[in-house]
C-alpha positions in Angstrom: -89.1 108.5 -104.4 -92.0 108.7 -106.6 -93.5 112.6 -106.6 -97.1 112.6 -105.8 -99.6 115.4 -107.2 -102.2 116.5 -104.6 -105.3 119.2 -105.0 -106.9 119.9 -101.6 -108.8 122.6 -100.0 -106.5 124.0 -97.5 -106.3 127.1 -94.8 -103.3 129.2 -94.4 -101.6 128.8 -91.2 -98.9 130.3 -91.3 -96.4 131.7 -93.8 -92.8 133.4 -93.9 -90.4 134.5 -96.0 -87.8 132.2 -97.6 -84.8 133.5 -99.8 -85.2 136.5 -101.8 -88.7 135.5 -103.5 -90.5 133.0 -101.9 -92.7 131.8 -98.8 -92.5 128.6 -96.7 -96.0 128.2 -96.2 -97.7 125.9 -93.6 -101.6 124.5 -94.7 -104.2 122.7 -92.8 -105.5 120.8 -95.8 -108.6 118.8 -95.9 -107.3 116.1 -97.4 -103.6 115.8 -96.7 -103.9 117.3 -92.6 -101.2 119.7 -92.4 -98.7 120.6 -95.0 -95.6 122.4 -95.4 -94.9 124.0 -98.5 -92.4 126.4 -100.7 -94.3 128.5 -102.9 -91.4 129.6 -105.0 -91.5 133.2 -106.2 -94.7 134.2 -104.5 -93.3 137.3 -103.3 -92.7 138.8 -106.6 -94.6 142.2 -107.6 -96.6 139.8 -110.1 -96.8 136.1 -108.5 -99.1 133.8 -109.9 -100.1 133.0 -106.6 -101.6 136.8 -105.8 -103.3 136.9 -102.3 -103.9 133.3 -101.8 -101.3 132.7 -99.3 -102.4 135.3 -96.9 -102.6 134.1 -93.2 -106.7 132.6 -92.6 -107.6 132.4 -96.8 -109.1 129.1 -97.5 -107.4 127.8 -101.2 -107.6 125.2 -103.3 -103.6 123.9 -103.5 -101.9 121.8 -106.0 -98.9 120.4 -104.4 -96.0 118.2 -105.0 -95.7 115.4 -102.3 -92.6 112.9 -101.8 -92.6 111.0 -98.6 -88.7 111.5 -98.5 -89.2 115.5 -97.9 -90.8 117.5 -94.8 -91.2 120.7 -97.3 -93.2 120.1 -100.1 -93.4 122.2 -103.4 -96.6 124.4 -104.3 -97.4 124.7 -108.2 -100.5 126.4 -108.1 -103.1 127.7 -105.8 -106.9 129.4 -106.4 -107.7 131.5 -103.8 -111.9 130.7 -102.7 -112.0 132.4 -99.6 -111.2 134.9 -97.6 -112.5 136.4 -94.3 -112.3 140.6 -94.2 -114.0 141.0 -91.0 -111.2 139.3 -89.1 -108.6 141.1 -91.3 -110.3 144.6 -90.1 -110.5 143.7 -86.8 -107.8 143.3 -84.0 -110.1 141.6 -81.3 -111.1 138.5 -84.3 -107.7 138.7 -86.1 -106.2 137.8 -82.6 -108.6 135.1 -81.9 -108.4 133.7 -85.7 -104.6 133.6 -85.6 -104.8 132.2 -82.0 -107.0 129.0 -83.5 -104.6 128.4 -86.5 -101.8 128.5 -84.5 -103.7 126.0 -81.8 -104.3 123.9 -84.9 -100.1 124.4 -85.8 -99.0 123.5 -82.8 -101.2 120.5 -81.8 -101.0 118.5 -84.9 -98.1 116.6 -86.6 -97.2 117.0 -90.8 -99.5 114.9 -93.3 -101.9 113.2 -90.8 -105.5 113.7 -92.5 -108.1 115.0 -89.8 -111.1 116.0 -91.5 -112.9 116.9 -88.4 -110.3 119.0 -87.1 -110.2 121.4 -90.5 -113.8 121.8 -90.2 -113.4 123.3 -86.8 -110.5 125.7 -88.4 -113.0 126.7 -90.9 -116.0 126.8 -88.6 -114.6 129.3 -86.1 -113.3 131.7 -89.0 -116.8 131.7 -90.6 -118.5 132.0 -87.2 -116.1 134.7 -85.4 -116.9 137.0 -88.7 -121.0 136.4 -87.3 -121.0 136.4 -84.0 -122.0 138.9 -81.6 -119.1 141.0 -79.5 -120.3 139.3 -76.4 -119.9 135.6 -78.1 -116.6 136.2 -79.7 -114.9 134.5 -76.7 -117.8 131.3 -76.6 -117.1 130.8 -79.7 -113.6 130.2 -79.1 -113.9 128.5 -76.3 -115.8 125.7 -78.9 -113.6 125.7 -80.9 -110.9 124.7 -78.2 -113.6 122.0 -76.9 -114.1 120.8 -80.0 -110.5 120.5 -81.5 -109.4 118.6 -78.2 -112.3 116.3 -79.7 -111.5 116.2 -83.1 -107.6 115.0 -81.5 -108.8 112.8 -78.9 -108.4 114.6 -76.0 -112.2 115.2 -75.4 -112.0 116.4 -71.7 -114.3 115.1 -69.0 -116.3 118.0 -67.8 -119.5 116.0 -66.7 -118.6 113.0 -64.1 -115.8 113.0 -62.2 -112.9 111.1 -63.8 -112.2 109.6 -60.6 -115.0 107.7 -58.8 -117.5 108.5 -62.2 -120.1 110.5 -60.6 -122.5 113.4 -61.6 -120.2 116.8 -60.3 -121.8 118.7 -58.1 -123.2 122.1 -59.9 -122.7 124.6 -57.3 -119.6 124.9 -55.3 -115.9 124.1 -56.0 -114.3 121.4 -58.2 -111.0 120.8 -59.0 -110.1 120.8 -63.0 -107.0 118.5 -63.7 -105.3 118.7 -67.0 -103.0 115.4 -66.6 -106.2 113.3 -65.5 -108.3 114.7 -68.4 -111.1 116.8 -66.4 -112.9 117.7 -63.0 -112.2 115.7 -60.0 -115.0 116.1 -57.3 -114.7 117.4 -54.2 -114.1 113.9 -52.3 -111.6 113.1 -54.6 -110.1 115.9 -55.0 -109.2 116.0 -51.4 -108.0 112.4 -51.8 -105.5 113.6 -53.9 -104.2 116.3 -52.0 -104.1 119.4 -50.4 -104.7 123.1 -51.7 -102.5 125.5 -51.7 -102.9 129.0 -50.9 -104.6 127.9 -47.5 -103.8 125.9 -45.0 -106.8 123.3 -45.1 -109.8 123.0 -47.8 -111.2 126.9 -48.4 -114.7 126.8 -48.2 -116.8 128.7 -51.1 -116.8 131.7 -49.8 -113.1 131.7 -49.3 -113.1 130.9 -53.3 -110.9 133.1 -55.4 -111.0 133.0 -59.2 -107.8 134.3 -59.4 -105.6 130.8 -59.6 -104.3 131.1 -56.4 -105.6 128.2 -54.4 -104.2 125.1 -56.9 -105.0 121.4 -55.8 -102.0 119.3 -55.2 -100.8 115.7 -55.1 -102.4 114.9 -58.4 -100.0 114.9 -61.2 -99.4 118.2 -63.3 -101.7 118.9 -60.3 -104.8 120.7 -60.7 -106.9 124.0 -60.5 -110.0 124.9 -58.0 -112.5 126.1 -60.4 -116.5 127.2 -59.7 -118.9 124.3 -60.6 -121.0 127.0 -63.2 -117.8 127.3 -65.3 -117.1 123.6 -65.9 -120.6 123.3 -66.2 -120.6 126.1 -69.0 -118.1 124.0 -70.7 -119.9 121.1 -70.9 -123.3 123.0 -72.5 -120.4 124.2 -74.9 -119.0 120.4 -75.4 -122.5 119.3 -76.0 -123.6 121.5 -79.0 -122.3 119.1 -82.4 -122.7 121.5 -84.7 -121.9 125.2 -84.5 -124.9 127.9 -84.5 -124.9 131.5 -83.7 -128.1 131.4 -81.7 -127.0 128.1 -79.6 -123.5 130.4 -78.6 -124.4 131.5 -75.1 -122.9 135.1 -74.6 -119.8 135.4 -72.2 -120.4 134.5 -68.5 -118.8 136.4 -65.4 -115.8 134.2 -64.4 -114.2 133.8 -67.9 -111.3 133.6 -66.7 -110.7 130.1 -64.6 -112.5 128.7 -68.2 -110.0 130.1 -70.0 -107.7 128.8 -67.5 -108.8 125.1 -67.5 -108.9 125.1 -71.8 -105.5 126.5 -71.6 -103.8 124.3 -69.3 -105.4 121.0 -70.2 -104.4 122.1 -74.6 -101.1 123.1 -73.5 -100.6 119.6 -71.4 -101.2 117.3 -74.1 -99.6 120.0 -76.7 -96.8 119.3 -75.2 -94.9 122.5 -76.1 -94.8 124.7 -73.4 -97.6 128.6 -73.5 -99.1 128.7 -76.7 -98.4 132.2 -77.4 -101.4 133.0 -79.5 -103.6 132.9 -76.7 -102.0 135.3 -75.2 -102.6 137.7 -77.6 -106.2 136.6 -77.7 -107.0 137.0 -73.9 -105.7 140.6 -73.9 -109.0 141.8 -75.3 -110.9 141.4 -71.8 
């Protein structure tokens, strides 16, 4: 097969050791999508590669393609950016590596997505700005806007039933599997809750994920109108700014719930671990 040479900007994903000297390395290039590569001998005292293939550094990569290979071969790499405020920082070192490992997970090798490297890049640069109290916003942009940039923009405005307005006070039911909010007419259409033994009015509303709506498939979660709401202001900002990210709301956790189940449906791969790690800083 006929070797291709490629020069892309690219973002360190992930990396590991291979063999005695080298790294398999996974990009998200801007060019190529994501790539894996061997970077032969980059673990030696004096590698020509240096720091560039630290996890979150932005390079410029000179690869080797051949269509015939899933692991591609690295020859050189210029290291143009790194981010040292995530690197000292557990709280945005957790939320970087969650959103390269989102980006990991949810796309396939060598499928060119330019829209969805500049969200990699544009939460990086932004978590290294933003204030404490936006450091979660942020990501839950970046999670909005990467289901976008993939084409699984959810439906967090009409109902993706009947198609009208959701209500803004009260409870609506988030549905992963349908690809947004149900209102509250359909949503008893579809099924009961459980937890209860009939609909729970608001006041009986518990943000802890116990009452689930069923008889839709993958079923669905009873969230407060103000956090799908909150989503959708999120959804509706196309380009990031630090003043437009509003600081974290009370009832952060059913939004972190409906972002994680709906990414984790069409990911198709079971928990994405990464989050975990992320939502530990509460």
């Amino acid at each position: 097969m006929a070797r291709q040479i490629a020069k892309a900007r690219a973002i360190v994903l992930r990396t590991r050791r291979m063999g005695e000297t080298s790294k398999l390395v996974t990009f998200f290039t801007e060019e190529f999508g994501k790539l894996k590569v061997v970077a032969k001998g980059s673990r030696k005292p004096k590698s020509k590669f240096g720091a560039a293939l630290e996890l979150m550094t932005e390079v410029q990569a000179v690869c080797y393609l051949r269509d015939d290979r899933e692991l591609q071969t690295l020859s050189d790499c210029d290291l143009m950016r790194t981010f040292p405020s995530l690197l000292g920082n557990l709280q945005l070192m957790s939320y970087g590596s969650a959103a390269c490992e989102m980006i990991d997970r949810l796309t396939i090798d060598q499928e060119p997505n330019k829209r969805v490297y500049a969200c990699l890049k544009g939460v990086l640069c932004g978590l290294e700005e933003v204030e404490s109290q936006q450091v979660e916003p942020l990501f839950w942009y970046f999670q909005v806007r990467l289901a976008e940039a993939l084409g699984y923009r959810p439906e967090l405005i009409e109902c993706v039933e009947c198609r009208q307005v959701l209500d803004t006070r009260g409870l609506l039911t988030f549905t992963a599997s349908r690809g947004g909010g149900l209102c509250r007419t359909c949503s008893r259409r579809g099924g009961a809750v459980t937890g209860v033994a009939e609909e729970p009015d608001d006041a009986a509303f518990e943000v802890d994920g116990r009452y689930r709506a069923t008889g839709w498939p993958n079923e669905g979660y009873l969230v407060a109108a103000e956090s799908m709401h909150f989503l959708a202001r999120l959804q509706s900002l196309e380009t990031y700014r630090k003043e437009a990210i509003p600081a974290r709301p009370n009832g952060g956790g059913e939004i972190r719930r409906i972002l994680q189940s709906f990414l984790e449906y069409h990911c198709g791969h079971g928990r994405l671990k990464s989050l975990t790690g992320a939502y530990r800083w509460d």
